[in-house]
Each structure stands twice: as C-alpha cells, then as structure tokens.
C-alpha positions in Angstrom: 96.2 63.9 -92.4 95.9 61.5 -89.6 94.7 64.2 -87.2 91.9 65.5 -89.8 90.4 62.0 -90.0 90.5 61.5 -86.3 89.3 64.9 -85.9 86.1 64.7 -88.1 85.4 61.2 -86.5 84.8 62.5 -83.8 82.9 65.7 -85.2 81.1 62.8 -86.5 80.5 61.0 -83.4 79.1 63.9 -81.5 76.4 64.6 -84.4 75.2 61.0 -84.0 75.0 61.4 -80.0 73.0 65.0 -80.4 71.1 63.4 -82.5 70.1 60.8 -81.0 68.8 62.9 -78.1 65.7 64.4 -79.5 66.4 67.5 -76.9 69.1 68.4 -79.1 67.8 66.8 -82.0 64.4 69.5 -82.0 65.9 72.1 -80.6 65.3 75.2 -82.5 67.9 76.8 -84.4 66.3 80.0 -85.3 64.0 82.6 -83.2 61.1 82.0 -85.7 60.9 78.0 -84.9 60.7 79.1 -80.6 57.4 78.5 -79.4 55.1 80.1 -76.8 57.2 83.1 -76.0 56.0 85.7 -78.4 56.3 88.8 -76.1 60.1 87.8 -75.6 61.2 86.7 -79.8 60.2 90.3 -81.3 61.9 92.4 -79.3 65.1 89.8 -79.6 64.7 89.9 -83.1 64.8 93.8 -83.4 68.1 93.5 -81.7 69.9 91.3 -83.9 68.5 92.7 -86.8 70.1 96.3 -85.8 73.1 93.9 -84.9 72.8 95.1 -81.4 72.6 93.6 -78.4 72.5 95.0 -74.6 73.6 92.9 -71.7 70.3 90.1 -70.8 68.6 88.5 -68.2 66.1 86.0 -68.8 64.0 85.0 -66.3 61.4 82.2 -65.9 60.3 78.5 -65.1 62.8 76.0 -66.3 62.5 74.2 -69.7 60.6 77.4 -71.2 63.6 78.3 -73.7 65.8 80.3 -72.1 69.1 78.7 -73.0 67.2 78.0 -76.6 66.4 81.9 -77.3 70.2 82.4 -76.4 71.7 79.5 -78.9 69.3 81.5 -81.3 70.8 84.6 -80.7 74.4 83.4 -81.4 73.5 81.1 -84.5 71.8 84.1 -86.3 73.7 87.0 -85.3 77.6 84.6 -85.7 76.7 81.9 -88.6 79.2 79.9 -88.7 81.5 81.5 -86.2 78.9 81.7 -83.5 81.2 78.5 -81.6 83.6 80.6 -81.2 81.9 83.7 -80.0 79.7 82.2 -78.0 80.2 80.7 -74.0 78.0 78.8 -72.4 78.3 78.0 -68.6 76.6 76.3 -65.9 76.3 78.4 -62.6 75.1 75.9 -60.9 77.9 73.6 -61.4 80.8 76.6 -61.3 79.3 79.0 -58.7 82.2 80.7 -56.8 84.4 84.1 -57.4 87.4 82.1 -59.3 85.0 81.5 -62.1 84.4 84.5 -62.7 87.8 85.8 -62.5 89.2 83.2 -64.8 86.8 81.3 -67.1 84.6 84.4 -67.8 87.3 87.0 -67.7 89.5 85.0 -70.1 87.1 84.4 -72.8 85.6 87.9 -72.4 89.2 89.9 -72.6 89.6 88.4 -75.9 88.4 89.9 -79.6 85.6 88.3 -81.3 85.8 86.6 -84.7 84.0 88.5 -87.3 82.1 90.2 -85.0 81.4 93.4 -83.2 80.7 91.5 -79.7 81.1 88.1 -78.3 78.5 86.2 -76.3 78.7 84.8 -72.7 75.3 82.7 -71.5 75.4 82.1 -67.6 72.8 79.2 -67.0 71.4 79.3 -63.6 73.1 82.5 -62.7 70.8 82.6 -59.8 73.4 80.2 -57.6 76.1 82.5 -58.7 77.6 83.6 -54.9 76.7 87.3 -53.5 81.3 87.2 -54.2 81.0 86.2 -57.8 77.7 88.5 -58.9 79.9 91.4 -57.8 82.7 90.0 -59.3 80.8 89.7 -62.7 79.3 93.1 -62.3 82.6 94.8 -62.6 83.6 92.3 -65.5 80.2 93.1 -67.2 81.2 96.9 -66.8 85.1 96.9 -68.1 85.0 94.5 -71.5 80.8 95.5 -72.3 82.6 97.0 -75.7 83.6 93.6 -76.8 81.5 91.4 -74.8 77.8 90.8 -74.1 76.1 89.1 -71.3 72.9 87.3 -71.2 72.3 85.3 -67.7 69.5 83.0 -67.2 67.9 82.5 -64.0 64.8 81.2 -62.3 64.4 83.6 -59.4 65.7 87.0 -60.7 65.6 88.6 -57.3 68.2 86.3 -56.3 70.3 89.2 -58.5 71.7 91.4 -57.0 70.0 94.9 -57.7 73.4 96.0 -59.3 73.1 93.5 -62.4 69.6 93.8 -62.3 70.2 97.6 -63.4 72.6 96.7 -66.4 70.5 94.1 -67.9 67.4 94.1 -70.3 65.5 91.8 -68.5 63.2 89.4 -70.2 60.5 87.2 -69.0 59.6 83.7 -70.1 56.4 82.6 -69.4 55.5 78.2 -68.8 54.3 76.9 -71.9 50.8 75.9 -72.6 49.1 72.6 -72.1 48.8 73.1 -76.1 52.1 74.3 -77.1 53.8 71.6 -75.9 51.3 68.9 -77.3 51.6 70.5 -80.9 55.6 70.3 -80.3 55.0 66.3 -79.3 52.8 65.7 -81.7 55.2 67.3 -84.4 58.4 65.1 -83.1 56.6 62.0 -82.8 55.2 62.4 -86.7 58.9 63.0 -88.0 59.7 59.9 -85.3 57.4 58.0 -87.3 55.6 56.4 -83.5 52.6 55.8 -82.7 50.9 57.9 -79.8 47.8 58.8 -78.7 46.5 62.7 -77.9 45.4 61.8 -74.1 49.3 60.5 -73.9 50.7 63.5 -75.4 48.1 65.7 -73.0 49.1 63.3 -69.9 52.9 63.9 -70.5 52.3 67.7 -70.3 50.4 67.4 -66.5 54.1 65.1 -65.8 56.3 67.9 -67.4 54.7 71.4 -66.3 55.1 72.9 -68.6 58.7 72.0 -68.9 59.4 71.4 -72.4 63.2 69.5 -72.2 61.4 67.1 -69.1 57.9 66.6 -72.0 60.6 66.1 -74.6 62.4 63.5 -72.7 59.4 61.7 -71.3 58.3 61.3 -74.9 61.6 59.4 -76.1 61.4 57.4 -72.8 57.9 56.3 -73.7 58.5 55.3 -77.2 61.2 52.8 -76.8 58.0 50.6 -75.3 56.7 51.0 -79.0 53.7 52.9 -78.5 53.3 56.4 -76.8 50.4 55.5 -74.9 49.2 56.2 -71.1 50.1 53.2 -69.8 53.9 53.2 -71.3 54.4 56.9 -69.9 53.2 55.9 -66.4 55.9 53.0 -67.0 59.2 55.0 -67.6 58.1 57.6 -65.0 57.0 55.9 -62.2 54.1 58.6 -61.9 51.6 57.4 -59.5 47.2 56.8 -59.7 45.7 60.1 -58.4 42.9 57.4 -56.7 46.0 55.9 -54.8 47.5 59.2 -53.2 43.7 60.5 -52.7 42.7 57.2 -51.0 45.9 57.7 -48.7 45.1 61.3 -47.8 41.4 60.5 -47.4 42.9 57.9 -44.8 44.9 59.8 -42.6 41.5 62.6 -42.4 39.7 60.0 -41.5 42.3 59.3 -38.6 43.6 55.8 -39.3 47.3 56.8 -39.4 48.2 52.7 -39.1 46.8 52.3 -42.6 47.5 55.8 -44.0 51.2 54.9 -43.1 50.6 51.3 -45.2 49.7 52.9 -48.7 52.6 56.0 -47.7 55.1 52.4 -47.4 53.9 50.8 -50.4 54.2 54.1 -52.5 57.8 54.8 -51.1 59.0 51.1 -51.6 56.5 48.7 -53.4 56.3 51.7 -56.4 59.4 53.4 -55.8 58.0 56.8 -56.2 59.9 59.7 -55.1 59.1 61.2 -51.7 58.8 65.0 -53.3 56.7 63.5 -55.9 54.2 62.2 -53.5 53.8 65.1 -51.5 53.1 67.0 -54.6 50.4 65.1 -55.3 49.5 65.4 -51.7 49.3 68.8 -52.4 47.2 68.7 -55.1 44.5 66.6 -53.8 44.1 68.8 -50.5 43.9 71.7 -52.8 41.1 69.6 -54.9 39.5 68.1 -51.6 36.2 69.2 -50.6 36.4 69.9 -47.0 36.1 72.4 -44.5 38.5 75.7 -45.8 39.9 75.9 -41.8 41.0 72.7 -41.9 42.3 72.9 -45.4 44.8 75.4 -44.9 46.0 74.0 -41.9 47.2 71.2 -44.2 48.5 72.7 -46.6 50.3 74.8 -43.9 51.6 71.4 -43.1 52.2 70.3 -46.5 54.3 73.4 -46.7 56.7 72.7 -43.9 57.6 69.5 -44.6 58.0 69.9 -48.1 60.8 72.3 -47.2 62.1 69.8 -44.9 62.4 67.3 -47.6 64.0 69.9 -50.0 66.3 70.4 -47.2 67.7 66.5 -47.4 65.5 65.1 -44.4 64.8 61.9 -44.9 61.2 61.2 -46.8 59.8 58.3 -45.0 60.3 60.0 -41.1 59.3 63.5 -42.8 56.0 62.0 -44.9 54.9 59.8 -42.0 55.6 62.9 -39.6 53.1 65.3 -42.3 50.6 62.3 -42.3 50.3 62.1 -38.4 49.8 65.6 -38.2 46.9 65.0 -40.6 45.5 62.8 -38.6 45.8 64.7 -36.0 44.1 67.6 -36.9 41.3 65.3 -38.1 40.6 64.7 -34.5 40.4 68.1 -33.2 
C-alpha cells in the first residue's frame, strides 16, 4: 500500500512537470490536432485505420512534428497500452552498434501487449554509425512480424540506401509563418497572456519554422508579463538587424578597426552567439544591394567560416578573420 501511494506521487509529479512545459503541455495527442503537414497525416491515418503499419522514415527540418506524428501513431493505434508498446530513443545521444544490439534488440524480440506489432521511434537516426545502421537493418529484417520501425532524421541520405529501401519514407515540410502564429495565438488564449500579433509574427522569424523552439520562446517571453517585442528580444538575446547591417556596411566600407568594435560589443557587451551573428550576417549580404561579383564572393566567405565555427573554432578569431576578408575584398 505504501508503494501505490509513493508510486502515484510520483505519477503525479511528472504530470505537474509536463505540464508545466507547454511543449508537452500542447502537444497533440491525436493526428487530426497536427498542424501543417497534411500530405503526411492522411496517408498515416489510412494505416492505422487498416491497423497496419510498414516500417517509417520521416524526414525533415527539426521542430516540424516528426516525433509528434509518431506519439500520434502509438496513442491511437495502443490506447492505453501504447507505453508499453512504444520505444522512443535518441540517436543522437546512443549512436554506436551496442545500441542497437541491446536496447533495440531487447525491446523488439519481445511480444506486444494487445497488439499485433510494437513500436520503436529512433530520433535523429541520421547520427546512427555506418556499424549500427547495418546492425539495425538486419534487426528491422528478423523481428518486422512483431516489431515496427519508424526513424526520424533530418538528412535522409545520411541512410544508408539499405534502410532507405525498407522504409515508407515521409516528408515533413517547415511550418508556415501562419501556422505557427495561429498555434501561438491558440496557447497564449488558453494561457490567459497578453501578446501582441507582431510578437507572435516576430517569434516565428526567431524559431524558423521550428515549432518546439516558437513554443519555448513563447513561455520564455511571458514570464515578463506581456508577450510583446521587446520581452522576446529580452529572453533571446536576438540582436537589431540595423546593428549587424551597420557592422557589415563597415567592414565594405573597409574600416576593419571599427567593424571589429561593433563585432566585440555584439560578442561580449550583448552576449550574442557567434553562429547567430553570422546568420544574420548572412542575411544582410543576401538583402544588400551591391555589386552580384562581390556578393558572392562573401557569401563564399560567409560559407567557410560558418563551417569553421560549426566545427568548434573559436568565434571571435573566426568572425574577425570573415570580417577582414570583407574588407579586403572591398579594396580590390
């Protein structure tokens, strides 16, 4: 008896943490309440309404629903039961061969619970090793009478061809500007905040489309006690366009000293991240009216460091580095 109430306390406690996180808290429960992605939801319904499913792949930008569109799946095809039938693991996180051979082998040998088929969702299957996508091939091929696999990835030709083949592969597309503002707009009503449109609109140029990051950005934004431009600016240290453009128009103009200045003060002053000011350096060269030549030559640039950066390089030297060779090519 003492076990059961410590048990539902803490059944209990995690409802009060999911819901506290409006992610979790909004996140659809049924294919019909999934947004933007209606050439994917039909032909997943047809599936689970002939209580069938073939091995998945779902492909597309992150925060578009994949790992909703699976959580879907289970929930309507399992009920209840669908915790049990249902594994959800992070490729990212558990990469190599050994899990493959043990977590996904040992959940997938084993008979569902009222059901015809279990569930196994591989999140960011695209950093599985060349090792453990072979090894999950072959698992995929000896238990697919008990066992279903539906692996979501950003980059599907990072699969190998083999998977590829076995898979009905689906393609998510990056929400629109207003799909996501509807969804804000509907969250912040049931929050009971106030917010204005151009906020909402503002947080969707942050997000990308990315519907978990809008989401998040939202909650952030509302502990300030109005959703408003100014209070999302505040919790995501997103920068002035003017101040990036003045910076870029700088270095053109060939004063790398005081190009380097504003570059400083954005870095250390503002604390903005060094890839998220060479996105925005990005975006105004692609917006700058200049000569095309010496356009693509920078965004040539552009390109090269922001690999370096992605790499681990260190953003001051590399930022500095992509500023001097814009001033630089100023003076040619």
């Amino acid at each position: 008896m003492v076990f059961s109430k410590q048990g539902k306390l803490r059944e209990n406690a995690v409802v009060i943490m999911l819901e506290s996180i409006w992610t979790e808290k909004y996140r659809p429960k049924r294919l019909e309440e999934v947004i933007g992605q209606e050439h994917v939801v039909p032909r997943i319904k047809s599936f689970i309404e002939n209580k069938s499913l073939p091995h998945c792949m779902f492909t597309g930008p992150a925060g578009c629903g994949k790992t909703t569109v699976a959580l879907c799946i289970a929930n309507e095809m399992f009920k209840d039961q669908w915790h049990a039938n249902f594994l959800e693991l992070n490729a990212s996180d558990e990469r190599g061969i050994d899990t493959i051979r043990v977590k996904v082998k040992d959940f997938a040998r084993t008979l569902p619970i009222n059901g015809q088929f279990k569930i196994i969702y591989l999140d960011e299957a695209d950093s599985l090793t060349k090792d453990a996508q072979h090894a999950l091939r072959r698992t995929m091929e000896t238990y697919s009478s008990i066992c279903r696999f539906i692996l979501a990835c950003n980059y599907a030709g990072k699969i190998i061809p083999p998977i590829q083949s076995r898979t009905a592969v689906f393609r998510f597309s990056a929400l629109s500007e207003n799909n996501v503002v509807e969804y804000l707009e509907n969250i912040a009503n049931k929050e009971k905040i106030d917010y204005s449109n151009e906020a909402l609109r503002f947080i969707y140029s942050i997000s990308e489309g990315d519907m978990r990051k809008a989401i998040n950005i939202l909650q952030m934004a509302s502990t300030t006690g109005s959703v408003n431009i100014e209070s999302v600016k505040s919790v995501t240290s997103k920068m002035e366009p003017a101040i990036v453009k003045h910076m870029l128009d700088t270095a053109i103009a060939g004063d790398f000293p005081a190009a380097r200045k504003q570059l400083l003060s954005l870095l250390f002053e503002k604390g903005i991240a060094g890839e998220d000011v060479i996105k925005d350096i990005h975006s105004q060269i692609i917006a700058a009216q200049m000569d095309d030549s010496k356009k693509l030559s920078i965004i040539e640039k552009v390109g090269e460091y922001e690999f370096r950066l992605t790499e681990g390089s260190n953003p001051q030297i590399q930022l500095e580095a992509l500023l001097a060779q814009i001033a630089l090519l100023s003076k040619k």
